[in-house]
NUKELUM-367620 format. One record per residue (C-alpha): residue in one letter; x, y negated, z; residue number from 1. Coordinates in steps of 0.2 Angstrom, whole numbers, m for minus. Last residue first. Example, Ala and Ser with C-alpha at 12.3 -4.5 7.8 and 13.67 -1.06 7.14 Angstrom:
REM residues 2
{resn: S | c1: 68 | c2: 5 | c3: 36 | resi: 2}
{resn: A | c1: 62 | c2: 22 | c3: 39 | resi: 1}
REM end
This chain:
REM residues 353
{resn: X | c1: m71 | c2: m91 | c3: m118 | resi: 353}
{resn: X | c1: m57 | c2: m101 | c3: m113 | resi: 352}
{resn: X | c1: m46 | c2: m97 | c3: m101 | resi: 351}
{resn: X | c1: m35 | c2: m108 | c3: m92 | resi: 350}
{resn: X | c1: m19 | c2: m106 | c3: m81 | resi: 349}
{resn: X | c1: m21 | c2: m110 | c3: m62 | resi: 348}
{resn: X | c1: m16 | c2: m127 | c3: m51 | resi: 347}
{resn: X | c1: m13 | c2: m123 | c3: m33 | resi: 346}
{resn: X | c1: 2 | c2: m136 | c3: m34 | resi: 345}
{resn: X | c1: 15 | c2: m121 | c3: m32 | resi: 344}
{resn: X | c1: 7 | c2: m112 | c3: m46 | resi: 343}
{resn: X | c1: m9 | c2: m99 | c3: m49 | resi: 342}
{resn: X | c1: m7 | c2: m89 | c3: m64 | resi: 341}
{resn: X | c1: m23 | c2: m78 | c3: m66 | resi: 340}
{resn: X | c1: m20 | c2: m61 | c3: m75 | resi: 339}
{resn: X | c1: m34 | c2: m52 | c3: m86 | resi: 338}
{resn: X | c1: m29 | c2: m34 | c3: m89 | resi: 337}
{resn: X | c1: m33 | c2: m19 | c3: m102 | resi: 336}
{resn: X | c1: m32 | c2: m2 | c3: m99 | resi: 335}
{resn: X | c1: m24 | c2: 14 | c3: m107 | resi: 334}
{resn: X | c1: m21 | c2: 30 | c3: m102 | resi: 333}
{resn: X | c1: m19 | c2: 42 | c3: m116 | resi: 332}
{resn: X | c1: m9 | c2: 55 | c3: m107 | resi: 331}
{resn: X | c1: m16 | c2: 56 | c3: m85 | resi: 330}
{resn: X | c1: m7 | c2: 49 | c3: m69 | resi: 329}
{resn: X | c1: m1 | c2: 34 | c3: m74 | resi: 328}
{resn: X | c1: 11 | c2: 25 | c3: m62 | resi: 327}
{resn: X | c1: 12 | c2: 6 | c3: m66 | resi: 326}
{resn: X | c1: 20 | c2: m8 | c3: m53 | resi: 325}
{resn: X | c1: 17 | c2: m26 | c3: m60 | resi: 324}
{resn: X | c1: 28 | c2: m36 | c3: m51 | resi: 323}
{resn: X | c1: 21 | c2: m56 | c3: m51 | resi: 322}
{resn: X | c1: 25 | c2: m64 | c3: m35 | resi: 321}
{resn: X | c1: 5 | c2: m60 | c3: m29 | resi: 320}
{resn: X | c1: 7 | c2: m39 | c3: m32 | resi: 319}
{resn: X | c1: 1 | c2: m33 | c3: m47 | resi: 318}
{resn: X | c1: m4 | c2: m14 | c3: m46 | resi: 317}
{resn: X | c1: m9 | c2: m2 | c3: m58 | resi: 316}
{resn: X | c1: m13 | c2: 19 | c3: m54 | resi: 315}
{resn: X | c1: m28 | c2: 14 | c3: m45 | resi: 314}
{resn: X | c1: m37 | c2: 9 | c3: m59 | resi: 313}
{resn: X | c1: m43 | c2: m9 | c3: m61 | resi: 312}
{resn: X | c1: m62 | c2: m7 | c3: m61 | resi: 311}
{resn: X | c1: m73 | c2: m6 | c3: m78 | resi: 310}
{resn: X | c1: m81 | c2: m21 | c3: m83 | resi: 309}
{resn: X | c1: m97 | c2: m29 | c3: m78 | resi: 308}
{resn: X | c1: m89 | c2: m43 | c3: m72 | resi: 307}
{resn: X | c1: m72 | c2: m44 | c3: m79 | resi: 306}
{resn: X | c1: m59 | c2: m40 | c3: m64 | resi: 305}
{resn: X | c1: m45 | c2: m55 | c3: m63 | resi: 304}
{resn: X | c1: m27 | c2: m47 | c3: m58 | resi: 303}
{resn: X | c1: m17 | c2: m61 | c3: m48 | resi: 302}
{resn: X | c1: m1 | c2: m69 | c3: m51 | resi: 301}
{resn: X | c1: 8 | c2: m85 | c3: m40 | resi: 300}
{resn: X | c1: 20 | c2: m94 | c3: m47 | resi: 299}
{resn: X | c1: 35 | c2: m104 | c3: m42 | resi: 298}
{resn: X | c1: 35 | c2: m115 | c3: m49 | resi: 297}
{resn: X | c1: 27 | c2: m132 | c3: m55 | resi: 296}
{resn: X | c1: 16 | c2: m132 | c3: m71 | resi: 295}
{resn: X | c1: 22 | c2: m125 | c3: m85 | resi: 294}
{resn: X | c1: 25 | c2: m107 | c3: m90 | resi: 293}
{resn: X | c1: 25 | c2: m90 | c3: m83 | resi: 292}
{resn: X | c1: 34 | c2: m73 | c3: m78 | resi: 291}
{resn: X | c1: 28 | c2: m56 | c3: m76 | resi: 290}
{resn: X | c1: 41 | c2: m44 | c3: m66 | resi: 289}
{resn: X | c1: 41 | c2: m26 | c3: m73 | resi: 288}
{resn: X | c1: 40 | c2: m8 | c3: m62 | resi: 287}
{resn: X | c1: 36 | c2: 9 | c3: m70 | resi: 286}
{resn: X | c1: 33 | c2: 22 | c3: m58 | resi: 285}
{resn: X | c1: 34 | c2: 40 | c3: m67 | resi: 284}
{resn: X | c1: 20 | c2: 53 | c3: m66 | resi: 283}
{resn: X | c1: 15 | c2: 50 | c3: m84 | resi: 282}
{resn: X | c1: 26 | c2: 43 | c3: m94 | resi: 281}
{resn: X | c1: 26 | c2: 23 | c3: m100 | resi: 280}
{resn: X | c1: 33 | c2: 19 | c3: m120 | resi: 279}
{resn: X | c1: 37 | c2: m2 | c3: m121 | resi: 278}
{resn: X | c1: 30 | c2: m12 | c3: m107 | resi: 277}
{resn: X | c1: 34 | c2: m28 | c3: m118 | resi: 276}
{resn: X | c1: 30 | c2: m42 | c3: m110 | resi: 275}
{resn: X | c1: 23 | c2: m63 | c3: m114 | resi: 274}
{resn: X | c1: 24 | c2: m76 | c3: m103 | resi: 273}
{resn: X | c1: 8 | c2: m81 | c3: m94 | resi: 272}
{resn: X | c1: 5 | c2: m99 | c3: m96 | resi: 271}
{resn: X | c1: 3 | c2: m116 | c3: m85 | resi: 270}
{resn: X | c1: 1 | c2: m132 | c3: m98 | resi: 269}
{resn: X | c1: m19 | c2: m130 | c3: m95 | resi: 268}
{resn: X | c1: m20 | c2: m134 | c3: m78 | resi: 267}
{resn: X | c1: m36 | c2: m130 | c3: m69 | resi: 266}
{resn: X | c1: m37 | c2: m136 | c3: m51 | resi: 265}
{resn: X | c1: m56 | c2: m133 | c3: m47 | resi: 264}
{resn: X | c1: m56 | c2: m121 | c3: m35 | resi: 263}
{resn: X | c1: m49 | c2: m130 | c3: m20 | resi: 262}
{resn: X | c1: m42 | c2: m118 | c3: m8 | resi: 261}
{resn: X | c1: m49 | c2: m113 | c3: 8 | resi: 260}
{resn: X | c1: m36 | c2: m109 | c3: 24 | resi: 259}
{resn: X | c1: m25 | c2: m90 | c3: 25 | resi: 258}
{resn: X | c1: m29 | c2: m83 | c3: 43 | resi: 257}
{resn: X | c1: m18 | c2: m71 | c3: 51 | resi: 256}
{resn: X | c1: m20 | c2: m55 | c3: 61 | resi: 255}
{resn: X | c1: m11 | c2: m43 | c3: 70 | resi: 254}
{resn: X | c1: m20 | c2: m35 | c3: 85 | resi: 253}
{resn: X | c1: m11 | c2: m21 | c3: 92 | resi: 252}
{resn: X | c1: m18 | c2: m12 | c3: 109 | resi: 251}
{resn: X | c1: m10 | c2: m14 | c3: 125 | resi: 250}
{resn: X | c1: m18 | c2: m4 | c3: 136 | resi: 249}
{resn: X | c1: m21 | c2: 10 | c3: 126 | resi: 248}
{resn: X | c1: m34 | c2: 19 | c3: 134 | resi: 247}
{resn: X | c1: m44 | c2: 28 | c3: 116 | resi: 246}
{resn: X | c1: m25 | c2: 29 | c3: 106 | resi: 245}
{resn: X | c1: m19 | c2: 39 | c3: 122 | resi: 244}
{resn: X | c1: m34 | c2: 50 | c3: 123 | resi: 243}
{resn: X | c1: m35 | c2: 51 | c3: 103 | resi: 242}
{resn: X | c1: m18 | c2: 58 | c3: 101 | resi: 241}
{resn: X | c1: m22 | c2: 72 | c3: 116 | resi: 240}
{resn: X | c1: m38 | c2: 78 | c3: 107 | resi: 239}
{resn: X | c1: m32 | c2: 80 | c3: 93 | resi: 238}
{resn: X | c1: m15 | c2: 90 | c3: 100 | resi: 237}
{resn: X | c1: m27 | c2: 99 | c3: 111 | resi: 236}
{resn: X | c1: m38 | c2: 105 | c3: 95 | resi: 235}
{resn: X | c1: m25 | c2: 112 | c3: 86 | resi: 234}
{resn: X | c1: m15 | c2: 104 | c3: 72 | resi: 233}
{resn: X | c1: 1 | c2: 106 | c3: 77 | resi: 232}
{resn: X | c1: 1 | c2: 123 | c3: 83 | resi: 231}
{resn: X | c1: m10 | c2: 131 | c3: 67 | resi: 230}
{resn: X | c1: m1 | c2: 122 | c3: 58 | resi: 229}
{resn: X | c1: 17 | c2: 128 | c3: 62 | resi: 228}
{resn: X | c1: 11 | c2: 143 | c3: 58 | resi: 227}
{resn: X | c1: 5 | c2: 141 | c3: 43 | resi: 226}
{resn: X | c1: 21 | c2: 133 | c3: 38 | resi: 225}
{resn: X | c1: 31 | c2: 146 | c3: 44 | resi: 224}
{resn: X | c1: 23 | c2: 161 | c3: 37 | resi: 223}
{resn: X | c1: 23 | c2: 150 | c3: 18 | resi: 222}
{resn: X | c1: 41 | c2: 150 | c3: 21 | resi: 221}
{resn: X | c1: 42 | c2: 170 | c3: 23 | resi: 220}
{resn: X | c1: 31 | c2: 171 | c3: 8 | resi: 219}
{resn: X | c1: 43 | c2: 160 | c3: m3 | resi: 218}
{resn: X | c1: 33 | c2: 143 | c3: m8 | resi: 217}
{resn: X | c1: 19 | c2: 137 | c3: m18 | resi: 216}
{resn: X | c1: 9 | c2: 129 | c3: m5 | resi: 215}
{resn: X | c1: m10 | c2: 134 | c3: m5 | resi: 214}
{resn: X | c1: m11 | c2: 141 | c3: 12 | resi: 213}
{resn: X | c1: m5 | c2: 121 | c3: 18 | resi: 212}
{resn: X | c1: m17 | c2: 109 | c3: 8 | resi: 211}
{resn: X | c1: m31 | c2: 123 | c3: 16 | resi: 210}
{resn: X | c1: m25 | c2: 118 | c3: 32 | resi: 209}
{resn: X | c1: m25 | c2: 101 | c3: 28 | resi: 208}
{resn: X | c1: m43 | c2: 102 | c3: 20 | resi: 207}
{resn: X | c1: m48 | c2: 110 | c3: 37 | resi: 206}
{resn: X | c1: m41 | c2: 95 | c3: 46 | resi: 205}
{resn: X | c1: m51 | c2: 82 | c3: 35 | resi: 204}
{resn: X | c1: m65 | c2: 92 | c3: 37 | resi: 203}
{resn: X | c1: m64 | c2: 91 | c3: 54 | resi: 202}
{resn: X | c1: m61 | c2: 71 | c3: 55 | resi: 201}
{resn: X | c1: m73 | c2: 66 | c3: 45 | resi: 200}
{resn: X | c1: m76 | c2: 48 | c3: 46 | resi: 199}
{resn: X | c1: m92 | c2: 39 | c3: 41 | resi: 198}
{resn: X | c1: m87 | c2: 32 | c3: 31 | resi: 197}
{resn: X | c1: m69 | c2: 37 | c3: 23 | resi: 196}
{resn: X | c1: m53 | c2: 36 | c3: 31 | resi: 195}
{resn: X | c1: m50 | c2: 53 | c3: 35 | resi: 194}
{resn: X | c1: m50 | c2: 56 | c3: 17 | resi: 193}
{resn: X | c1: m34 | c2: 45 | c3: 15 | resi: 192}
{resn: X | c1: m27 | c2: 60 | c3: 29 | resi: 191}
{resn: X | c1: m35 | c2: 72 | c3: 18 | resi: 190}
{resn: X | c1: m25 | c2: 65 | c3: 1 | resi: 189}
{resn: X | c1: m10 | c2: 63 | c3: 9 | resi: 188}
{resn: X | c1: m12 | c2: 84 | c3: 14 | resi: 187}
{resn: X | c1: m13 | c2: 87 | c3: m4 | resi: 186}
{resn: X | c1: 1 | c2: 74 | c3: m10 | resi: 185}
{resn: X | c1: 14 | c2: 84 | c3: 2 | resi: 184}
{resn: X | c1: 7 | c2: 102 | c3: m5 | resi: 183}
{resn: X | c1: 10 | c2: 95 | c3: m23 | resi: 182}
{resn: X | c1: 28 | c2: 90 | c3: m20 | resi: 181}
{resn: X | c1: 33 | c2: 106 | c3: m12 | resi: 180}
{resn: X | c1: 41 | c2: 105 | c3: 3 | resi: 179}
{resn: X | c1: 59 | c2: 109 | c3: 5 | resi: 178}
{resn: X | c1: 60 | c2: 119 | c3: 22 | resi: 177}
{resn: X | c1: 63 | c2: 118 | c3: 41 | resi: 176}
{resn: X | c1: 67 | c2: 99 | c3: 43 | resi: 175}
{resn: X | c1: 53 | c2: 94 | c3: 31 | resi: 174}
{resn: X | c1: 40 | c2: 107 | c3: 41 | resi: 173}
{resn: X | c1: 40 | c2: 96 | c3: 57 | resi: 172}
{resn: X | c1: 39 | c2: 80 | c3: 47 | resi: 171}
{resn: X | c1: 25 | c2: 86 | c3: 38 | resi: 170}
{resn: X | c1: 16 | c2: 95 | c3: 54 | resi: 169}
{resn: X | c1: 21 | c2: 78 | c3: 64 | resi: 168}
{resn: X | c1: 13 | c2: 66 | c3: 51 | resi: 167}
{resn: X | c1: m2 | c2: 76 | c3: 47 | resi: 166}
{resn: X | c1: m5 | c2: 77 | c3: 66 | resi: 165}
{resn: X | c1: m3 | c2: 55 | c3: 67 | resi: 164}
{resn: X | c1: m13 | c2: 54 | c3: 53 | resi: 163}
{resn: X | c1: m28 | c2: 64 | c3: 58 | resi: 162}
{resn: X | c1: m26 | c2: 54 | c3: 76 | resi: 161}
{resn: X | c1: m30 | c2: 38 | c3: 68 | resi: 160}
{resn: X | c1: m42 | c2: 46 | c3: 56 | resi: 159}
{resn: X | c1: m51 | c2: 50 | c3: 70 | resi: 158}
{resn: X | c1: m51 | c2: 34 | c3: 80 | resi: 157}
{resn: X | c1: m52 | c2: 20 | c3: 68 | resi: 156}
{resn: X | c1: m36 | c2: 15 | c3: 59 | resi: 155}
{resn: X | c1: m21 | c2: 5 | c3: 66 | resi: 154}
{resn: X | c1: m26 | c2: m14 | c3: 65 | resi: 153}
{resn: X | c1: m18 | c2: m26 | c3: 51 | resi: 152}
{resn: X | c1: m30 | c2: m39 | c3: 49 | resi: 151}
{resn: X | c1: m30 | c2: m53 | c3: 35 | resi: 150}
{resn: X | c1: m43 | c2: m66 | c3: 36 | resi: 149}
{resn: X | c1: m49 | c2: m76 | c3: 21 | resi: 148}
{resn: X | c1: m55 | c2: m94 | c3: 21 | resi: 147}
{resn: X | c1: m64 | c2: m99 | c3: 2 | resi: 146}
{resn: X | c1: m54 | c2: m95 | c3: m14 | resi: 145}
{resn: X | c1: m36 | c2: m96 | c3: m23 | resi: 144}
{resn: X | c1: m30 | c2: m76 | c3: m24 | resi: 143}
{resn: X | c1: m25 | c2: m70 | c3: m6 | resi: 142}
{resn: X | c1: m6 | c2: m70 | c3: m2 | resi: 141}
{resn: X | c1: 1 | c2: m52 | c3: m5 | resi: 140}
{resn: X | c1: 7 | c2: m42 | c3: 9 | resi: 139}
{resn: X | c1: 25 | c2: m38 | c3: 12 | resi: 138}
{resn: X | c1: 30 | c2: m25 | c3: 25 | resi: 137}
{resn: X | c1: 48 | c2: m23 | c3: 33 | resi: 136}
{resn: X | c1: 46 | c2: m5 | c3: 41 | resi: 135}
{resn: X | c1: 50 | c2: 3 | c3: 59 | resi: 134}
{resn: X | c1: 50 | c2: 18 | c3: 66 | resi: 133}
{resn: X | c1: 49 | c2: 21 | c3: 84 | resi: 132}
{resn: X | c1: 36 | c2: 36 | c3: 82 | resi: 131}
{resn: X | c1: 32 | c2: 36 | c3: 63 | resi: 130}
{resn: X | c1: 23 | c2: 21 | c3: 53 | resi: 129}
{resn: X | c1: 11 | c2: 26 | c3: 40 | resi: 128}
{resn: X | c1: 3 | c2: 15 | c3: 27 | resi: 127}
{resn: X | c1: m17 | c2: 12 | c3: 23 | resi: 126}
{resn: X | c1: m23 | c2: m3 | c3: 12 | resi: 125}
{resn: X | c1: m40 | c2: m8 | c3: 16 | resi: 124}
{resn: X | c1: m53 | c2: m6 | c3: m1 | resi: 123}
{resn: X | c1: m53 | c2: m19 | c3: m16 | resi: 122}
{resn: X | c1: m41 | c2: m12 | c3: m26 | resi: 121}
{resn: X | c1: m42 | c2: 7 | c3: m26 | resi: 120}
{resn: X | c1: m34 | c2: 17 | c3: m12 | resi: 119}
{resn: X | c1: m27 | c2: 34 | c3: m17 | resi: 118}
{resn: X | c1: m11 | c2: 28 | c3: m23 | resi: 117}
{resn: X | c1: m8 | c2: 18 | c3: m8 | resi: 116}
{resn: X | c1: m10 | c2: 33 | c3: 2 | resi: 115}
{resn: X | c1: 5 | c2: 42 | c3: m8 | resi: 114}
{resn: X | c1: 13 | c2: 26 | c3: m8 | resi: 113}
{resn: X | c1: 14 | c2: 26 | c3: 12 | resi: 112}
{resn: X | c1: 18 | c2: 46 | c3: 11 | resi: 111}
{resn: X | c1: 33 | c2: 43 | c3: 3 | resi: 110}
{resn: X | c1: 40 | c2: 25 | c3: 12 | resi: 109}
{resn: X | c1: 35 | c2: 33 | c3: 30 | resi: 108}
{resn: X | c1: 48 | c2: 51 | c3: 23 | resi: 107}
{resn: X | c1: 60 | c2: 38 | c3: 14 | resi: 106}
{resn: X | c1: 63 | c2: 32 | c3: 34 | resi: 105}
{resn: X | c1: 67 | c2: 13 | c3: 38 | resi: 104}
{resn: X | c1: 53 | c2: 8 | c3: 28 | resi: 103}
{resn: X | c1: 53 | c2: m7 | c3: 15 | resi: 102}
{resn: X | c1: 42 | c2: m17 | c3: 6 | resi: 101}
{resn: X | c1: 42 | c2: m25 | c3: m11 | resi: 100}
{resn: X | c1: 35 | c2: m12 | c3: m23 | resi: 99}
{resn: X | c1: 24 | c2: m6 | c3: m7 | resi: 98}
{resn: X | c1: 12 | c2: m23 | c3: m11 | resi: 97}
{resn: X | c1: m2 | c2: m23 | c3: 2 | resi: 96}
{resn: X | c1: m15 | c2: m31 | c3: m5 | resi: 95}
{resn: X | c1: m28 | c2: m44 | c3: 6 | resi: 94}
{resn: X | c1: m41 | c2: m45 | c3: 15 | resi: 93}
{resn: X | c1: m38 | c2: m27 | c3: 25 | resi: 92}
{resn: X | c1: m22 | c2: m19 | c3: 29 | resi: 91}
{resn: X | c1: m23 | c2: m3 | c3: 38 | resi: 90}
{resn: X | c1: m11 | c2: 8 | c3: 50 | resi: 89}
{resn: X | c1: m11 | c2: 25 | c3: 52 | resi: 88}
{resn: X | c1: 2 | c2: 27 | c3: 68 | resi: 87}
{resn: X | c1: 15 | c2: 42 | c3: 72 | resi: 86}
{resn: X | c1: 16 | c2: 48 | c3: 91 | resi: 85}
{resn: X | c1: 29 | c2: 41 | c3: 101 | resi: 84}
{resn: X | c1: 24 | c2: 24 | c3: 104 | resi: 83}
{resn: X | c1: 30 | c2: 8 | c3: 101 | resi: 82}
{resn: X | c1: 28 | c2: 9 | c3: 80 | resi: 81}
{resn: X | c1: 39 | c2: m8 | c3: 74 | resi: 80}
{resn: X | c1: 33 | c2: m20 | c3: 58 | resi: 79}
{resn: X | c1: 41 | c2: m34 | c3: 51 | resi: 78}
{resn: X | c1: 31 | c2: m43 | c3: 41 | resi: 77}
{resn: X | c1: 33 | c2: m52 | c3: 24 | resi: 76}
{resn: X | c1: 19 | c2: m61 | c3: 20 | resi: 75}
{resn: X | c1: 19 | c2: m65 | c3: 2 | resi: 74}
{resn: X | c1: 18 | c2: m79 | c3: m13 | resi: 73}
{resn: X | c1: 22 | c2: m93 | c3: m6 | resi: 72}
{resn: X | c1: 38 | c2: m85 | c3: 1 | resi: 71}
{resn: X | c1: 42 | c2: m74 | c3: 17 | resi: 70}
{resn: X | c1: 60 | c2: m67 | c3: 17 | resi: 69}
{resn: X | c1: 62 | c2: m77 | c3: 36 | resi: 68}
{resn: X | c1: 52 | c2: m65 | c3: 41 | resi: 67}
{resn: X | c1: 35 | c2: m65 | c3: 52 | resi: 66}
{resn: X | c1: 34 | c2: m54 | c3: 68 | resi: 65}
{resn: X | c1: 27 | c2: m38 | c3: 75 | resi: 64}
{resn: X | c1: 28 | c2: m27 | c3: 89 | resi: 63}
{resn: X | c1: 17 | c2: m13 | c3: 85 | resi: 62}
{resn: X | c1: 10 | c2: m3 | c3: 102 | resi: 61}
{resn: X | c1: 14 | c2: m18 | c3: 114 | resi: 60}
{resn: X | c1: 25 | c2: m14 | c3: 126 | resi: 59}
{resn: X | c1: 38 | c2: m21 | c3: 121 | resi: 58}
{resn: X | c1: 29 | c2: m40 | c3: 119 | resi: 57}
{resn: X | c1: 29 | c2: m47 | c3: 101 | resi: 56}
{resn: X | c1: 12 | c2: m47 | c3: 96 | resi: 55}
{resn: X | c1: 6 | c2: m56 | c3: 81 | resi: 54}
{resn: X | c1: m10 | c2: m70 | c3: 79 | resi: 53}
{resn: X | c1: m7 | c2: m81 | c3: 64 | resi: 52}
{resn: X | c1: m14 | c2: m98 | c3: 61 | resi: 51}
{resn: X | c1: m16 | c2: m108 | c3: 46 | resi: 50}
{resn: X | c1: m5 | c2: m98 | c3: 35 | resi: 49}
{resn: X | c1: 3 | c2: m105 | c3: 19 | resi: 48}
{resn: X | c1: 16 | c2: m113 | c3: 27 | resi: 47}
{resn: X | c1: 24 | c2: m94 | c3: 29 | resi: 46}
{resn: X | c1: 28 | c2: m91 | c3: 50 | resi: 45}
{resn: X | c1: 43 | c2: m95 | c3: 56 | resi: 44}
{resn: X | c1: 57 | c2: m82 | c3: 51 | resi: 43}
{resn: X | c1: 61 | c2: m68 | c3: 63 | resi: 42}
{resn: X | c1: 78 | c2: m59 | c3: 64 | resi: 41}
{resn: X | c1: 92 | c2: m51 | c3: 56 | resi: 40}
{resn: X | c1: 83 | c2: m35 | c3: 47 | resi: 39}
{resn: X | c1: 79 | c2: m48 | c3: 34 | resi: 38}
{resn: X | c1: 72 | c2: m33 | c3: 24 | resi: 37}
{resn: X | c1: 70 | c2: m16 | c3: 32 | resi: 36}
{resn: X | c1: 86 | c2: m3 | c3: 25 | resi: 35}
{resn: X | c1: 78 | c2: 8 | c3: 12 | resi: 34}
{resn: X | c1: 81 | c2: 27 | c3: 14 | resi: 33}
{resn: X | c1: 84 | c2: 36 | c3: m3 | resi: 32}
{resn: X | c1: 70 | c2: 44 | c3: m14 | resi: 31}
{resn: X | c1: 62 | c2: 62 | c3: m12 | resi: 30}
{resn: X | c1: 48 | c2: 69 | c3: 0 | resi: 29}
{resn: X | c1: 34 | c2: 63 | c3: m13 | resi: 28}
{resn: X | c1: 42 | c2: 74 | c3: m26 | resi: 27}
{resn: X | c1: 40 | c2: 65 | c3: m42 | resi: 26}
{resn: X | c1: 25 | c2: 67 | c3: m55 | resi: 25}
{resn: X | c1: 32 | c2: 77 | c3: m68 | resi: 24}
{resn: X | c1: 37 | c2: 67 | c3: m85 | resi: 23}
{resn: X | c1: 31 | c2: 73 | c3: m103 | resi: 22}
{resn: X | c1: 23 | c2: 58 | c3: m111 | resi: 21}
{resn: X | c1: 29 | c2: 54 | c3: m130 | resi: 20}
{resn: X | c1: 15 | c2: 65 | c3: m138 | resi: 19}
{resn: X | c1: 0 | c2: 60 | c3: m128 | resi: 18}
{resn: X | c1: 0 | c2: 43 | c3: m131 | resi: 17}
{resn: X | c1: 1 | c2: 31 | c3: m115 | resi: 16}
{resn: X | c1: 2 | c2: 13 | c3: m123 | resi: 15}
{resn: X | c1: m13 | c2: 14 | c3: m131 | resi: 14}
{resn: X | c1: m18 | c2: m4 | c3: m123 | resi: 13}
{resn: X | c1: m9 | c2: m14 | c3: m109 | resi: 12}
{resn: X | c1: m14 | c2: m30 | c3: m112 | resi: 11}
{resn: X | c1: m8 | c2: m46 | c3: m103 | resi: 10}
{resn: X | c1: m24 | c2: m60 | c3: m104 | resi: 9}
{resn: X | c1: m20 | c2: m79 | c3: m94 | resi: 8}
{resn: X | c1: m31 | c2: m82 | c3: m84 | resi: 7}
{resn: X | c1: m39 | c2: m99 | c3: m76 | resi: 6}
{resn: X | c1: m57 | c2: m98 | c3: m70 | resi: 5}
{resn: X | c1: m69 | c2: m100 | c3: m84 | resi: 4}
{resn: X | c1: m67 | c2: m116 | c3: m97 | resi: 3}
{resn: X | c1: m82 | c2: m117 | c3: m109 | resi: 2}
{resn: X | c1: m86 | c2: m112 | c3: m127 | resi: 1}
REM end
């Protein structure tokens, strides 16, 4: 037996049966509109961060700066789109935690978790900012390791432009009709698709089209989405978004570098506590706050893959300040989790194997 990196262990096993889940996954269009957090102001930026590059002039394409709501567990950044087409931004280095963030429209907030759905851990976090809109976003602080840098860039070329039309057909057709939940995650799913290497750009917009032929609506509203489609997403508009993105004068850069932390800190007096999830449905988003023991709060939380074992599905999420965000999307989903608690001191829990 020897000591591994600190973890405390939080299971999660059989409890999805079949028989006590009935929910429909949500609408994608629904939900309230959140006001931005710490709306007041910028905040200095987080101790934590050895040097941080934001852009603050107006006619930059995202103005940005750090909020005062920022704590050792998360970046919280305040985030505005300049320019009057929609932006596909990515988050890379670290974990974008949509539990905690805000949008100034429920329409950026629905399609940002429907992205984030399709992203497993690991890969760049995508959200969506629409023209002048503006969002409070909290990124988790790296787990303990060697120098990380955390970029938030708007995506690459096509896929850039490929957001911004899906944004404008969506937004177009919201103010004409009730879209169908189903429809809304289809054409999510090609923006995400956009993303991939290398990117696709035309299949992406014939998957949209096809996203919109297969809406379940009334026939005369089914008319009016096509058509829209076929204006918004013609080759001009492409063309036209990706002229303004390719001689952008002011381009966003928003960075920051989190320094190396020591390794070796173990502290066996830090705990997880322990949590009942009780009975989870499919298609509905489950939120629970882990807590912990010992050492010197507050604490940091942070999911620990098993090498060799299978990857933490994109239906889980664990942000840094310990909310554990579930939405299954099948019955008898189960999975089993190993969580590292990290404290104020750097110090993390122990596992013994």
């Amino acid at each position: 037996m020897r000591p591994s990196r600190g973890i405390g262990s939080l299971m999660l096993a059989a409890l999805l049966c079949t028989a006590c889940v009935s929910a429909a996954l949500a609408g994608a269009s629904s939900g309230a509109t959140q006001s931005p957090t710490g709306s007041g102001g910028c905040g200095p930026t987080p101790s934590w961060i050895e040097q941080a590059t934001v852009s603050q002039g107006a006619q930059e394409a995202l103005t940005s700066c750090f909020q005062s709501s920022s704590s050792q567990a998360e970046a919280v950044l305040r985030i505005t789109n300049n320019r009057p087409y929609a932006q596909l931004i990515t988050v890379t280095g670290a974990t974008l935690d949509l539990a905690e963030s805000s949008f100034a429209g429920s329409f950026e907030a629905a399609l940002s978790r429907l992205l984030a759905n399709l992203s497993p851990a690991g890969t760049p976090s995508p959200f969506l900012l629409g023209p002048s809109q503006h969002a409070s976003v909290s990124i988790d602080r790296p787990p303990p390791g060697g120098v990380q840098v955390v970029h938030l860039y708007p995506a690459p070329g096509n896929a850039f432009a490929v957001g911004a039309l899906a944004w404008k057909l969506l937004s177009s057709a919201s103010k004409r009709m009730s879209l169908p939940a189903p429809t809304v995650s289809c054409i999510a799913a090609a923006v995400h698709g956009a993303l991939s290497t290398p990117p696709e750009p035309e299949l992406a917009l014939r998957r949209i089209h096809a996203c919109v032929n297969a809406a379940a609506l009334q026939a005369n509203a089914l008319r009016l989405l096509q058509k829209l489609a076929s204006s918004v997403l013609r080759n001009a508009a492409f063309r036209q978004v990706l002229h303004r993105e390719g001689t952008e004068a002011h381009p966003a850069r928003i960075a920051y570098t989190v320094a190396q932390s020591n390794p070796y800190l173990p502290n066996a007096a830090i705990r997880l506590s322990p949590l009942n999830l009780g009975t989870l449905q499919v298609g509905q988003l489950t939120v629970r706050h882990l807590a912990a023991t010992g050492g010197a709060p507050p604490y940091r939380f942070y999911l620990v893959s098993e090498a060799g074992g299978p990857a933490v599905p994109s239906w889980l999420k664990l942000a840094a300040d310990g909310t554990l965000s579930i939405e299954p999307l099948t019955a008898g989903s189960s999975v089993n989790l190993s969580v590292e608690v990290v404290d104020s001191n750097g110090e993390h829990s122990v596992f013994v194997e």
